[in-house]
Structures are given as C-alpha cells and as structure tokens.
C-alpha positions as CSV (number, residue, x, y, z in Angstrom):
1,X,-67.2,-197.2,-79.8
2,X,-66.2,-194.6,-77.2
3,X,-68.2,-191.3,-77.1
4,X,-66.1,-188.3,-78.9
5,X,-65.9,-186.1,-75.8
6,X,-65.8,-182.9,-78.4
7,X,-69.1,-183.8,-79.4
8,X,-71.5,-181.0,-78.4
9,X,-74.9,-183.0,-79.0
10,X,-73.4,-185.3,-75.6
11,X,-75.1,-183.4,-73.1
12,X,-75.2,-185.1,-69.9
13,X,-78.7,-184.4,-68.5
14,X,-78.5,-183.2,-64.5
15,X,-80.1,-185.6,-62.3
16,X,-81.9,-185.5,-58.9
17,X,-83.7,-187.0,-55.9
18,X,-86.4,-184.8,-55.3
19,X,-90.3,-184.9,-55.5
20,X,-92.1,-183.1,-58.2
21,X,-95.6,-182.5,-58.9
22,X,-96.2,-182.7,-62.7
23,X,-99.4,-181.3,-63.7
24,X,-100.5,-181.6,-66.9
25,X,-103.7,-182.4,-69.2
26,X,-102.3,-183.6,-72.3
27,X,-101.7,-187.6,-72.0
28,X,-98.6,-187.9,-74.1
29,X,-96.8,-184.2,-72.9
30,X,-97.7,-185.7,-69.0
31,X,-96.3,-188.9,-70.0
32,X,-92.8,-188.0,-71.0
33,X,-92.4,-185.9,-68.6
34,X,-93.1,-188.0,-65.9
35,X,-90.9,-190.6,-67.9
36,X,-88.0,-188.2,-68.5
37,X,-87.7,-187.0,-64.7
38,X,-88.1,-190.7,-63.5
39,X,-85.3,-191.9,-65.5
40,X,-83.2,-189.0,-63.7
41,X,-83.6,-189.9,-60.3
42,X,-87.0,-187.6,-59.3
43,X,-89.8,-189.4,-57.6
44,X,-92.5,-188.2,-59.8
45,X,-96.6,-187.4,-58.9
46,X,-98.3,-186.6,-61.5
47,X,-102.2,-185.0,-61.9
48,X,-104.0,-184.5,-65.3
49,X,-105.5,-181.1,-64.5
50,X,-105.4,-178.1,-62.5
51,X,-107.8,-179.3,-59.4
52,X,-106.4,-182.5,-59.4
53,X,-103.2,-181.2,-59.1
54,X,-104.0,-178.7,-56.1
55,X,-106.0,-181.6,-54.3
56,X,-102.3,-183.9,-55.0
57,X,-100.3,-180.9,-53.8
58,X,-102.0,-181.0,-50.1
59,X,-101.9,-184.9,-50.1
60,X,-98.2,-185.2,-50.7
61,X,-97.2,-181.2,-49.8
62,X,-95.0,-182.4,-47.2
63,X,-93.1,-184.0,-50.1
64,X,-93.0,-181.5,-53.4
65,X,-90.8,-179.3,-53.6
66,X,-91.2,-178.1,-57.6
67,X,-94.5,-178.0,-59.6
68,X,-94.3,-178.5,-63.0
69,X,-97.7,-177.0,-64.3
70,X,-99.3,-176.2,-67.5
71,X,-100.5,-172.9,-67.6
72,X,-103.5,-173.5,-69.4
73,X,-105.6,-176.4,-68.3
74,X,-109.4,-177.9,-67.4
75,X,-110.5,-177.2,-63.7
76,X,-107.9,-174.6,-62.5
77,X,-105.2,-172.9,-64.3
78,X,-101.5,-173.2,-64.0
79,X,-101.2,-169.7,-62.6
80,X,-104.3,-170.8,-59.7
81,X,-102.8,-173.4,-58.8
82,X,-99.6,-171.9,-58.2
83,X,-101.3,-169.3,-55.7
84,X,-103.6,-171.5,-54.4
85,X,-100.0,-173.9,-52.9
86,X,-98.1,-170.2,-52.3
87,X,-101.0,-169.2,-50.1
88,X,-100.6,-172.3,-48.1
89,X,-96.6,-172.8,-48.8
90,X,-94.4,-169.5,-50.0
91,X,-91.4,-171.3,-51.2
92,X,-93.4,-173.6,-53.5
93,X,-90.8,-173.6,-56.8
94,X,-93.4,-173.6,-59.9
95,X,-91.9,-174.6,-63.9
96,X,-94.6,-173.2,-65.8
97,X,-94.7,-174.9,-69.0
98,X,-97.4,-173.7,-72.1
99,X,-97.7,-173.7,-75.7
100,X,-97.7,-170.0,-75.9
101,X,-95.0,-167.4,-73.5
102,X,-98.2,-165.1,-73.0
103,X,-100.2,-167.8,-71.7
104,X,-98.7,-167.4,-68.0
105,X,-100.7,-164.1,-66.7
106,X,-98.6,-161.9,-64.0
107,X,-95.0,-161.5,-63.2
108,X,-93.2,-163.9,-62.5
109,X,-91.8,-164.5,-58.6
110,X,-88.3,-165.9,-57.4
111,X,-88.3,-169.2,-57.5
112,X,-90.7,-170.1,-60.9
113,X,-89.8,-170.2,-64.6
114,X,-91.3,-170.7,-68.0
115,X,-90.6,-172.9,-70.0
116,X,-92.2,-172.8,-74.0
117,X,-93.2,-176.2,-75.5
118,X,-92.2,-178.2,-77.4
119,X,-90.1,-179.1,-74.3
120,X,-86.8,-180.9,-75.1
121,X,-85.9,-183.7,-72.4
122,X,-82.4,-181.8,-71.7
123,X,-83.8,-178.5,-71.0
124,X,-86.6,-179.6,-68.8
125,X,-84.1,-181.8,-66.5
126,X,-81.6,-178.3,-66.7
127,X,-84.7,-176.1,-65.5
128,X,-86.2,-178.1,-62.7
129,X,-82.5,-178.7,-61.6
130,X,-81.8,-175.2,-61.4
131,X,-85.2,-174.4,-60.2
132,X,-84.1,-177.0,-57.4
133,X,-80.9,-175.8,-56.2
C-alpha cells in the first residue's frame, strides 16, 4: 500500500545528530523521550532529577547542546538547573517541559521553550529541532 501523500496525519518527524540532556523524574515520560529522540538520530543522556542532571551537564557539557528539563522535579528544579548550566555556559538551549504552563517561574530567554505535557512524539522532535537550529 503506498502512503496517500494528501494525508495530513503523515507527518514526517525532523531528525538530528545532536546531544541532548533529558532530565526528567517520571520513569515512563523519561523513557519515551529518550526513546523518541534516539530513534531520530540524537545521542541521548538522560538524568532522573534536577541534581543529577546538573552533575550530567558538567560531565558531558562539552557535548549537550539542548536540555530537555522538567520544570518541576526532586533535588533541583527545572528552572535551577537551567541557571545553574547558563552561569557556567550562556548559550545552553533549555525545552522546558511540565504538566502545568505556570510551573516554569520567570521569563523566558532566547534560546528555551515550553512545552505542556502530555507531549506528543511529533511536537517534541519539531521543538528540540527548532530549538537546535
């Protein structure tokens, strides 16, 4: 059967080579994420809370170039851990990602985004994609 190019649920997801730091408490929500990117070409690190994810960010910072952060999560929140690596790296691109749009405190800088779950697979690959240049 050949695909019916008219057909607007086709979406071909963008795809990458880049390193992203997914930081994220919830297993299954860190799981397809991490799945998700993979699949589309990102080499993926991944951390299951907000100190965990700053102490990955100075192992590998050499190599991230996007966070994708929870905004609300154990040991550090999404919004401290993105100034804790913009202190030490000002072009750090951050993909906020929460259960509620007023859980990310502060305006938001060139270079990050927001992104309300639940997350669809498509719109997470078109955000860090654009995020990415």
């Amino acid at each position: 059967m050949v695909p019916d190019e008219a057909d607007p649920t086709l979406v071909v997801a963008p795809t990458g080579d880049e390193t992203v730091l997914v930081i994220e408490d919830e297993g299954l929500v860190r799981s397809l994420m991490t799945k998700v990117l993979a699949a589309h070409g990102y080499r993926v690190i991944v951390a299951a809370d907000g100190q965990a994810g700053i102490d990955a960010f100075f192992e590998h910072s050499a190599e991230v170039q996007l966070i994708v952060a929870d905004a609300v999560m154990p040991r550090r929140s999404g919004r401290e851990v993105y100034e804790t690596v913009r202190a030490f790296r000002q072009d750090t691109k951050v993909l906020f990602v929460t259960g509620h749009a007023g859980e990310v405190d502060g305006p938001l800088e060139p270079g990050t985004a927001v992104l309300t779950k639940p997350i669809s697979p498509v719109e997470l690959l078109v955000t860090v994609r654009r995020l990415l240049g």
